[in-house]
Biopython code that builds the backbone (N, CA, C, O; Angstrom):
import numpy as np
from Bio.PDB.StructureBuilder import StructureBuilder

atoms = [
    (1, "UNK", "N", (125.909, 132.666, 109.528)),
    (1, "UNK", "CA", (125.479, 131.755, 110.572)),
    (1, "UNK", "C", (126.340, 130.497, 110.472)),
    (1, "UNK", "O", (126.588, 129.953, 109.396)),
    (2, "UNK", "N", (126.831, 130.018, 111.788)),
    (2, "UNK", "CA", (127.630, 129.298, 111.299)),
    (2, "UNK", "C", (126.978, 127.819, 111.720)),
    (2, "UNK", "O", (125.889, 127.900, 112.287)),
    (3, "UNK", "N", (127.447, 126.644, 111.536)),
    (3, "UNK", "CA", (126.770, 125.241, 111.339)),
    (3, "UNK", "C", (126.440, 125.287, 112.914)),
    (3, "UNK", "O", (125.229, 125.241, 113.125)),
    (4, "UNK", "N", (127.253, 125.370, 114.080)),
    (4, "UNK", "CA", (126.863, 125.635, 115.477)),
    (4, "UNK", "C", (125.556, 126.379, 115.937)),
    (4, "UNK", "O", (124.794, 125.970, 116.813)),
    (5, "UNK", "N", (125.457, 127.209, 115.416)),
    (5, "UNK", "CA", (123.970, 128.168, 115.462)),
    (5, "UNK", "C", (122.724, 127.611, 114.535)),
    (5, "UNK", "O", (121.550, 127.846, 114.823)),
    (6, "UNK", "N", (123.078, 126.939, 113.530)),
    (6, "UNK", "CA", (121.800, 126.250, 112.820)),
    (6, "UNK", "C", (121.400, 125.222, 113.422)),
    (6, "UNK", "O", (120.203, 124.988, 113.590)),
    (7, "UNK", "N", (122.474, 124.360, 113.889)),
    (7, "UNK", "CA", (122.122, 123.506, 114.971)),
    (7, "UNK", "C", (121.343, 123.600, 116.316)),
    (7, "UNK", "O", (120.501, 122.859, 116.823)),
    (8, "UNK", "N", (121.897, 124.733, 116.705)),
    (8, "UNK", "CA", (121.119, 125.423, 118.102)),
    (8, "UNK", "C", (119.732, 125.998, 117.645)),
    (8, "UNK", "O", (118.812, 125.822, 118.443)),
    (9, "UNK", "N", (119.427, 126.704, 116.401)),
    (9, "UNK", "CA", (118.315, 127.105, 116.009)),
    (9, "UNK", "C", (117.321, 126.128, 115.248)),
    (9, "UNK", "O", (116.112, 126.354, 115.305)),
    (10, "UNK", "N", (117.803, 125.072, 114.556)),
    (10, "UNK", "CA", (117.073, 123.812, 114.801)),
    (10, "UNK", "C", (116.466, 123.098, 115.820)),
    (10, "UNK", "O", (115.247, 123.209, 115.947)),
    (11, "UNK", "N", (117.084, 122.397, 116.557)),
    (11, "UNK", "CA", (116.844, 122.487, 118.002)),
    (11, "UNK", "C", (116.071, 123.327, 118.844)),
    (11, "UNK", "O", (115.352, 122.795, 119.690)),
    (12, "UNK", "N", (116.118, 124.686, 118.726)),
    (12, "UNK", "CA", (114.770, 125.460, 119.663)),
    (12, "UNK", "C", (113.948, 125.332, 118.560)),
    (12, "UNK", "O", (113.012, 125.821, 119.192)),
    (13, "UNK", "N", (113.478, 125.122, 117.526)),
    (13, "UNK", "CA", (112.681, 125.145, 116.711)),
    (13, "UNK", "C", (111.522, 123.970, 117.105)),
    (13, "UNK", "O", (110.341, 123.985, 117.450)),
    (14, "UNK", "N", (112.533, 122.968, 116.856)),
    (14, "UNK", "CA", (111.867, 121.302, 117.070)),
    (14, "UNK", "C", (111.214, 121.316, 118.773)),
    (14, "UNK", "O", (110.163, 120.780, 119.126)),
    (15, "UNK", "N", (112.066, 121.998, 119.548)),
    (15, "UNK", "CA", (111.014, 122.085, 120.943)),
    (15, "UNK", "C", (110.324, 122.900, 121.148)),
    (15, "UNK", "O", (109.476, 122.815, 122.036)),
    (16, "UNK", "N", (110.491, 124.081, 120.294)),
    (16, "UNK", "CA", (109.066, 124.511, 119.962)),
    (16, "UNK", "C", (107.922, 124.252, 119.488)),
    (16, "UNK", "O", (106.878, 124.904, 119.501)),
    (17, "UNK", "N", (108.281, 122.863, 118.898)),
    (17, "UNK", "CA", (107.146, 122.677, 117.836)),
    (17, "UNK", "C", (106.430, 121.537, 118.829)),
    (17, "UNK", "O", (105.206, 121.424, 118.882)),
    (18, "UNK", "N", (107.322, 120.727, 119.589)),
    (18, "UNK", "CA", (106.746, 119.694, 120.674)),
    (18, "UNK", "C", (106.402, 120.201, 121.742)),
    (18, "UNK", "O", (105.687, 119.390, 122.330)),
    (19, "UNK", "N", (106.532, 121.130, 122.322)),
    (19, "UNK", "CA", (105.769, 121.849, 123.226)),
    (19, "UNK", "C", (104.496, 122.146, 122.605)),
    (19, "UNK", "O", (103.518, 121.760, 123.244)),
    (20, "UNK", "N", (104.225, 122.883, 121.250)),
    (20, "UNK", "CA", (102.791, 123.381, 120.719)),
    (20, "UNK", "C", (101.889, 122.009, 120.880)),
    (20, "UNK", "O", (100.850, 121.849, 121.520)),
    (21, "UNK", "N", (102.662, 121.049, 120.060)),
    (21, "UNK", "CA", (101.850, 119.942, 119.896)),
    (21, "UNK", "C", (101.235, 119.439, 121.413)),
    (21, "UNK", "O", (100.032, 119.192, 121.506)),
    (22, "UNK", "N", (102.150, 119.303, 122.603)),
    (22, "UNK", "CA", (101.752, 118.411, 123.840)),
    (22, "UNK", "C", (101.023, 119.566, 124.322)),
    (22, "UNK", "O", (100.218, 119.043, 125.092)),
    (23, "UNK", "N", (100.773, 121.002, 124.348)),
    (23, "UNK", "CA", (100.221, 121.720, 124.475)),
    (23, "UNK", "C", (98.715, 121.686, 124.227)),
    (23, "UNK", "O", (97.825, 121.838, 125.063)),
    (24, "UNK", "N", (98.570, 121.398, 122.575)),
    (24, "UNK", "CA", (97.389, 121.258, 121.791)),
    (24, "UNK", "C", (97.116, 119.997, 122.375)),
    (24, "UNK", "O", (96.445, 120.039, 123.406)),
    (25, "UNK", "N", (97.372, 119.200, 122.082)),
    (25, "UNK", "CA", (97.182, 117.714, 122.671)),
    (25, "UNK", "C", (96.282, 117.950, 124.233)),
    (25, "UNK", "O", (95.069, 117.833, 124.412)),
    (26, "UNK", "N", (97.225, 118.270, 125.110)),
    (26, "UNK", "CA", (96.813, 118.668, 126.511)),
    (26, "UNK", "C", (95.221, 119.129, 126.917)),
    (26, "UNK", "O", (94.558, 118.663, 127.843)),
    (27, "UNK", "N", (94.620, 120.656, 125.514)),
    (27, "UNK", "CA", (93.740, 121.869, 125.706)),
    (27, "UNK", "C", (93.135, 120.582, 125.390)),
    (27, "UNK", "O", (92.692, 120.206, 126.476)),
    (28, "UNK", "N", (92.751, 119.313, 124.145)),
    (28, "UNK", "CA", (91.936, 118.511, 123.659)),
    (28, "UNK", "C", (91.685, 117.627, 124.768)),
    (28, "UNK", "O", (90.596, 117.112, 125.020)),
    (29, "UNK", "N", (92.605, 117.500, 125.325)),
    (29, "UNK", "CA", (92.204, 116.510, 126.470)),
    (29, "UNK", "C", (91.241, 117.349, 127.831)),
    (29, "UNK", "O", (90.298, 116.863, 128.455)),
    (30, "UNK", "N", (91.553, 118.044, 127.916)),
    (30, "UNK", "CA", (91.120, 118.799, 128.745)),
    (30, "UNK", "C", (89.859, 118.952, 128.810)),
    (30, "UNK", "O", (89.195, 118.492, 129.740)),
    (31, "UNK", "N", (89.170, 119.874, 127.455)),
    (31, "UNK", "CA", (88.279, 119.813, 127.155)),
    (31, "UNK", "C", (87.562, 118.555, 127.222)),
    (31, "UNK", "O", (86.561, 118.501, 127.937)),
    (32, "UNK", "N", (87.844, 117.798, 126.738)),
    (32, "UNK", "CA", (86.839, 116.029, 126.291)),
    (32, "UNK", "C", (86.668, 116.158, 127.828)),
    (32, "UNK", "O", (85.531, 116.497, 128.154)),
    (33, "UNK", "N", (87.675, 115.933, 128.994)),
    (33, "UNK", "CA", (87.250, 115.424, 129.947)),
    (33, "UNK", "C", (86.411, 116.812, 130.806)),
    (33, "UNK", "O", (85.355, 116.550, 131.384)),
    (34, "UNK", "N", (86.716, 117.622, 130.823)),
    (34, "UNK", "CA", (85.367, 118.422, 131.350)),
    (34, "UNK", "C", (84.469, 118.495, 130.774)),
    (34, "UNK", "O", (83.647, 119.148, 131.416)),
    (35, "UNK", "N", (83.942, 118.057, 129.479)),
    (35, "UNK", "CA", (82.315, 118.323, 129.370)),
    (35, "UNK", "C", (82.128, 117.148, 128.896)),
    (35, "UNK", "O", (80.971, 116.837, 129.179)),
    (36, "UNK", "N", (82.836, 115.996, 128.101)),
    (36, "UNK", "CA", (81.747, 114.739, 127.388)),
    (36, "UNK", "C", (81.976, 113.483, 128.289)),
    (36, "UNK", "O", (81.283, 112.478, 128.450)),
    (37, "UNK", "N", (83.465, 113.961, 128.956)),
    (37, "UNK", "CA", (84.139, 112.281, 129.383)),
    (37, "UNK", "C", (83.036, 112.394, 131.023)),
    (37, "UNK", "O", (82.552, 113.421, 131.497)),
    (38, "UNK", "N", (82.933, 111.159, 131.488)),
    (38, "UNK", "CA", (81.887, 110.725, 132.676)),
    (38, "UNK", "C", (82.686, 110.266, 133.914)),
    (38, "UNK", "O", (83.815, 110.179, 133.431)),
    (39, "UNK", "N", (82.779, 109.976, 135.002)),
    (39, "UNK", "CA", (83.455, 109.207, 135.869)),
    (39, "UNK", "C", (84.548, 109.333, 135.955)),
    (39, "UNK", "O", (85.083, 110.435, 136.072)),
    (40, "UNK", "N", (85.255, 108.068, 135.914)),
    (40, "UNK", "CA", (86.473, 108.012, 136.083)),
    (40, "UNK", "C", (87.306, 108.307, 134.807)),
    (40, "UNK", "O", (88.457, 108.614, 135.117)),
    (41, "UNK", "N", (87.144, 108.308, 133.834)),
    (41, "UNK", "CA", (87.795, 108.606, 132.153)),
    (41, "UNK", "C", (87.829, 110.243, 132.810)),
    (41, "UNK", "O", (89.006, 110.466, 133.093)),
    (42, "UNK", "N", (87.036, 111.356, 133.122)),
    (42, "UNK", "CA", (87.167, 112.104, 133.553)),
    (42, "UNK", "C", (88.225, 112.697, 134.157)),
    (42, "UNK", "O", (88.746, 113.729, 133.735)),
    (43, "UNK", "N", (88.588, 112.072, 135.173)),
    (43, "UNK", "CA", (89.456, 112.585, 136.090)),
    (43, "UNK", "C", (90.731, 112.187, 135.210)),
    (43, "UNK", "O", (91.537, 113.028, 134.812)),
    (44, "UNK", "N", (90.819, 110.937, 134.973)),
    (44, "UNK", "CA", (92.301, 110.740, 134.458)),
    (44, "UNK", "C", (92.427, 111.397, 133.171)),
    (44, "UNK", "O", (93.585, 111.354, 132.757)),
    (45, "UNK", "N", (91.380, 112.158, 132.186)),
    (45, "UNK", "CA", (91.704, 112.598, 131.169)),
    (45, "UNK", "C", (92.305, 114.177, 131.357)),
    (45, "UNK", "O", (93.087, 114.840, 130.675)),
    (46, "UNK", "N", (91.593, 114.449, 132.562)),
    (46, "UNK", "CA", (91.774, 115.808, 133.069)),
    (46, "UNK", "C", (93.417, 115.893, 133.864)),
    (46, "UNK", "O", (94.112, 116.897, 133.711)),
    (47, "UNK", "N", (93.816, 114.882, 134.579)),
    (47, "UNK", "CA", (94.948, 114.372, 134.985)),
    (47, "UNK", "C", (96.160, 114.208, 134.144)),
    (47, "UNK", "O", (97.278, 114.402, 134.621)),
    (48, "UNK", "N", (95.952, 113.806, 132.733)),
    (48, "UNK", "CA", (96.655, 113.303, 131.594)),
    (48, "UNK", "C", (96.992, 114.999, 131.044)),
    (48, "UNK", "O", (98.140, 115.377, 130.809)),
    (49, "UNK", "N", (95.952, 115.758, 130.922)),
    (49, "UNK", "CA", (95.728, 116.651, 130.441)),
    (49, "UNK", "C", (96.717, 117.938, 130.997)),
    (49, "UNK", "O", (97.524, 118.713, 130.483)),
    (50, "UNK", "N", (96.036, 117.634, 132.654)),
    (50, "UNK", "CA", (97.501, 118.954, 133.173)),
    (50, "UNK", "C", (99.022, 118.478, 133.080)),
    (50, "UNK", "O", (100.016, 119.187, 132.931)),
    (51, "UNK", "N", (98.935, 116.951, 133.218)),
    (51, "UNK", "CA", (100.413, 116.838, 133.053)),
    (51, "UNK", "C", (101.519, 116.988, 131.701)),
    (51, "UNK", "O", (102.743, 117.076, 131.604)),
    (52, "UNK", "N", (100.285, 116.961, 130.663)),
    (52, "UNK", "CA", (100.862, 117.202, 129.260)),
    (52, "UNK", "C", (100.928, 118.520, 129.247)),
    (52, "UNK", "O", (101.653, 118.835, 128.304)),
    (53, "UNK", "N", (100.469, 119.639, 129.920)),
    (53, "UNK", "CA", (100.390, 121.466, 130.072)),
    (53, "UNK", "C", (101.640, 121.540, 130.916)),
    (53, "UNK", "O", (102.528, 122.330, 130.596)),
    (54, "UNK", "N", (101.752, 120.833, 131.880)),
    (54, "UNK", "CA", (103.207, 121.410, 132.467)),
    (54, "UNK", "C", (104.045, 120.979, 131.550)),
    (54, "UNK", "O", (104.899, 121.793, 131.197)),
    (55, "UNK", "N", (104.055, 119.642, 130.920)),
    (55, "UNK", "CA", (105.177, 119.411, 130.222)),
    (55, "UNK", "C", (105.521, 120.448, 129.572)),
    (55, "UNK", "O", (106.524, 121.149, 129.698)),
    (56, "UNK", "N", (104.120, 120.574, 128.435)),
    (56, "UNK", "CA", (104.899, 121.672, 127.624)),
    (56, "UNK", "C", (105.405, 122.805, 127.822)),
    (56, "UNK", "O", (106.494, 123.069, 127.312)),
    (57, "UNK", "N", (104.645, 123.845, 128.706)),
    (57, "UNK", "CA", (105.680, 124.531, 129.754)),
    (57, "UNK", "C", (106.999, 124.317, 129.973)),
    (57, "UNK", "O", (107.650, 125.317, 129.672)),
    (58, "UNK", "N", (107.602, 123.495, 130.341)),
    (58, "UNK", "CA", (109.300, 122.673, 130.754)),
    (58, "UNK", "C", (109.748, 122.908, 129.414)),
    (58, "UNK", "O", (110.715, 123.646, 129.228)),
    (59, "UNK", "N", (109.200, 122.406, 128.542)),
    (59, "UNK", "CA", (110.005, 122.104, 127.135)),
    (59, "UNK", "C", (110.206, 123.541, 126.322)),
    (59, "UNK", "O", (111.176, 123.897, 125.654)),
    (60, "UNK", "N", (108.859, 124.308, 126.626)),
    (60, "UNK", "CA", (109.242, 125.784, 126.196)),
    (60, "UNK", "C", (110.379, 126.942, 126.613)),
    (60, "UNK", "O", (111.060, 127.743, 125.972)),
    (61, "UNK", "N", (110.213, 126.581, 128.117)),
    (61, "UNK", "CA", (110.799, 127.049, 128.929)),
    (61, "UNK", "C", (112.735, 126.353, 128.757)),
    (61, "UNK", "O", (113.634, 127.161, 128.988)),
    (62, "UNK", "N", (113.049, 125.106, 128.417)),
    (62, "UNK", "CA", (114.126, 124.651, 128.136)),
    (62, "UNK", "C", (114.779, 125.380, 126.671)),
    (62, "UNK", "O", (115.964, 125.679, 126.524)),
    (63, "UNK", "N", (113.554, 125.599, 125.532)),
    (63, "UNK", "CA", (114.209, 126.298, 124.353)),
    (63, "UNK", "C", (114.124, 127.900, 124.747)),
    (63, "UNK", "O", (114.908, 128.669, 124.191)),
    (64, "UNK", "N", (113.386, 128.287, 125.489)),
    (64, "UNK", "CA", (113.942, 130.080, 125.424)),
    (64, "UNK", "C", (115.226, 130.172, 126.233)),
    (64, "UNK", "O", (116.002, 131.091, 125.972)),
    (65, "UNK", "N", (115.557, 129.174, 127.329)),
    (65, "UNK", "CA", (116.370, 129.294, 128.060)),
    (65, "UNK", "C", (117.873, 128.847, 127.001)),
    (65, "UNK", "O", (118.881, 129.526, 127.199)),
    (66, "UNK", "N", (117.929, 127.934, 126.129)),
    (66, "UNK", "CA", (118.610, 127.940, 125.330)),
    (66, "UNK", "C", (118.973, 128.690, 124.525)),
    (66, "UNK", "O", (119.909, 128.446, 123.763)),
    (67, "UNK", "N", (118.139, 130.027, 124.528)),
    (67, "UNK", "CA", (118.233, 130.620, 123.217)),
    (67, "UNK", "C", (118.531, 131.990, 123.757)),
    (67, "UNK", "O", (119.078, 132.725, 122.934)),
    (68, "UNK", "N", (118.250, 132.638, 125.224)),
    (68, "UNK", "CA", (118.655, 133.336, 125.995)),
    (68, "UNK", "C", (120.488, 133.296, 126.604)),
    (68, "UNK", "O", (121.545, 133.859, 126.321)),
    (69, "UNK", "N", (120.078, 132.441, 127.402)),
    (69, "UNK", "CA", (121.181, 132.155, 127.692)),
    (69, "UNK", "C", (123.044, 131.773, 127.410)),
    (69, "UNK", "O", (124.152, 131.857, 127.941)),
    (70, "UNK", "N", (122.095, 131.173, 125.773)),
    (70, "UNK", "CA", (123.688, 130.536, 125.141)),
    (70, "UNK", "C", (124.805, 131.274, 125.070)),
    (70, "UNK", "O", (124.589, 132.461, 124.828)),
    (71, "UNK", "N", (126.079, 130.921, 125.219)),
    (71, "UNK", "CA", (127.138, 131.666, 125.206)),
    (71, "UNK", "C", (127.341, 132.154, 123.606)),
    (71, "UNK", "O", (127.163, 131.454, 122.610)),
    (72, "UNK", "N", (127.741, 133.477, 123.651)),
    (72, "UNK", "CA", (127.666, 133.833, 122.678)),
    (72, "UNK", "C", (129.082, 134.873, 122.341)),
    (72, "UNK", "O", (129.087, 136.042, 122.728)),
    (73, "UNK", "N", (130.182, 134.303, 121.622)),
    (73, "UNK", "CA", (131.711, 134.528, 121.281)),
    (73, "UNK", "C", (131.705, 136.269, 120.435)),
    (73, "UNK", "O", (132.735, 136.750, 119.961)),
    (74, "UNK", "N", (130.647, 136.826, 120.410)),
    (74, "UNK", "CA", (130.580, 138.159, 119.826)),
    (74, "UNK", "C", (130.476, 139.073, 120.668)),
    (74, "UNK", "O", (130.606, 140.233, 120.277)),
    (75, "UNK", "N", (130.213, 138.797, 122.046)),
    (75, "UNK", "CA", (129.620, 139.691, 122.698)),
    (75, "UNK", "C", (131.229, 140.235, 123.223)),
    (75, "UNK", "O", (131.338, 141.203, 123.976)),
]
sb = StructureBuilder()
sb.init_structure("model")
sb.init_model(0)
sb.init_chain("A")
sb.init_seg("    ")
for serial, (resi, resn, name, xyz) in enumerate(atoms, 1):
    if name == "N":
        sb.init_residue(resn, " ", resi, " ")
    sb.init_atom(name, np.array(xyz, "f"), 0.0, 1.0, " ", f" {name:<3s}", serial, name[0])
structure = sb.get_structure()
């Protein structure tokens, strides 16, 4: 493996790991605001919540596409 590919496999690693997290983050928010949060904390937690789920989506979707796609000098 050469230093180019540890680099690239570092890298999908680390946005793998920030996608899980804004992911997890996201399901917690989610939850709080559909059953404990009241009013308006509600909506924006639920609001906060899908936008941290698409994120992580994007960010997952940016490391498989990196890891699919990359040019690769063996082929």
């Amino acid at each position: 493996m050469t230093a180019n590919d540890a680099n690239r496999t570092a890298t999908r690693r680390r946005r793998q790991l920030w996608a899980g997290v804004l992911a997890l983050v996201g399901l917690v928010l989610l939850v709080i605001g559909l059953t404990v949060a009241d009013g308006v904390a509600a909506w924006v937690e639920v609001l906060v919540a899908i936008l941290l789920l698409v994120t992580s989506y994007v960010v997952q979707h940016l490391a498989r596409r990196a890891t699919v796609y990359r040019p690769d000098e063996r082929r």
